[in-house]
ROFIDO-781879 format. One record per residue: residue in one letter; x, y, z of N, C-alpha, C in turn. Coordinates in steps of 0.05 Angstrom, whole numbers, plus 5000, padded with zeros to 4 digits. Example, Ala and Ser with C-alpha at 12.3 -4.5 7.8 and 13.67 -1.06 7.14 Angstrom:
2
a526448865156524649105156526449345156;s525749555142527349795143525850015157;
//
This chain:
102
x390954982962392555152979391355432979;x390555533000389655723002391356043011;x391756232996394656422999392556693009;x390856773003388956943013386456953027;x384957023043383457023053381357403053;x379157323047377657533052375557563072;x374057633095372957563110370457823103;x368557683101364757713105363657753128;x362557863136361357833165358958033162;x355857963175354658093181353858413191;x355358303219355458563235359558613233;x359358873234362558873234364058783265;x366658683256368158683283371158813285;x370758993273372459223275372159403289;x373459493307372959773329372159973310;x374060063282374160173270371260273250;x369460073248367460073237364960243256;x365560183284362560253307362160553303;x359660553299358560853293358960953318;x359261293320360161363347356761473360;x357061533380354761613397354161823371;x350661783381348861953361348762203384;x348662573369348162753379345762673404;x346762813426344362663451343862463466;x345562263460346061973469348161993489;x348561903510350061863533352161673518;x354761673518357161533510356361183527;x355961273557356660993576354560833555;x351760973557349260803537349760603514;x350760763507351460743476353260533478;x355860563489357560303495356459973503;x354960103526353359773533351659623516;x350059843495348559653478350659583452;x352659713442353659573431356559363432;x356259313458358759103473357758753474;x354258843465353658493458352558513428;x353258793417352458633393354458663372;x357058813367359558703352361558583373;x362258433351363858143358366458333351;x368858463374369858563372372458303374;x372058143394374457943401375257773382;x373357703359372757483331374857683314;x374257943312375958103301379158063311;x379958173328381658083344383257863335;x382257633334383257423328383857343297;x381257553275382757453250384357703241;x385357863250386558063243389457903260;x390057723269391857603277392657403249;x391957363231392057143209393057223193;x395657203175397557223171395157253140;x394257133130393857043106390257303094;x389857323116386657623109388357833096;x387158013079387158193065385458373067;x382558273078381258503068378558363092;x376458513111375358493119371958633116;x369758493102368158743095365358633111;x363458803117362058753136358858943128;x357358943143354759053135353159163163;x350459253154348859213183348959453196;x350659633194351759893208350160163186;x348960073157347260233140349560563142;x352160463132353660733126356460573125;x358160713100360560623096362560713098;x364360593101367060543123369260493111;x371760513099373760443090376160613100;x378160293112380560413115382960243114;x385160173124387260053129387760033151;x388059743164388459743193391859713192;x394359793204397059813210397859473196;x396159313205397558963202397259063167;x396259293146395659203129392759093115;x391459013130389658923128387159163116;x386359163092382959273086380659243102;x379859383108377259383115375459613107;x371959483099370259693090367159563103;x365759693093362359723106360759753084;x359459653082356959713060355059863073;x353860113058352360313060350260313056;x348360043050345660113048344160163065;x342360193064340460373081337460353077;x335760313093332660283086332560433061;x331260323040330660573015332260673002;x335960613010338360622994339360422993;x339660292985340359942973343560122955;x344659982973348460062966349159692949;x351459712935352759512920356159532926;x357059402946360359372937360859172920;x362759232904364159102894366859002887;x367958852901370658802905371958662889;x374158852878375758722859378658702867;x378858352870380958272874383658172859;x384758282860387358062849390358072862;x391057842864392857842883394058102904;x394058152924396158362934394458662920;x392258642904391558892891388058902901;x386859022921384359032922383159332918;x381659312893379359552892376659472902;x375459742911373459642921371259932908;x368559792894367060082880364960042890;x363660202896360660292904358660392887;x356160252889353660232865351960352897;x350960592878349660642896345760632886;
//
């Protein structure tokens, strides 16, 4: 029986995670290249699941932590070409820490 769920993902699919336009970058630009490459609707759908806790994701090379309203955790791993980041998530029931090795 499964009472918790933690979700892994690659690239993130949290709105909350998308890096915002870089100084100089046109907003519309910026939007279209990243509208095929996070999976914003996958998000969507498990942030609908009664049973996630905590959502953590990578690929974005800068980190991210917050609380989405349903409750739900979410964070980003920070490594970076030549900065090699470490989360570490510590779970126990209803209680998630989360530490950074940098």
């Amino acid at each position: 029986n499964v009472d918790d769920i933690l979700v892994f993902t690659h690239v993130p699919i949290l709105k909350e995670c998308i890096i915002p336009a870089p100084p100089g970058q046109r907003q519309h630009e910026w939007d279209m290249s990243n509208c095929y490459f996070f999976n914003l609707s996958l998000g969507e759908k498990i942030k609908k699941i009664k049973k996630v806790r905590m959502i953590v994701s990578g690929h974005i090379h800068r980190y991210v932590q917050g609380i989405l309203s349903t409750g739900i955790q979410y964070a980003t791993c920070g490594s970076d070409y030549q900065r090699p980041e470490l989360l570490v998530i510590d779970y126990l029931k209803n209680n998630i820490n989360i530490k950074r090795i940098a």
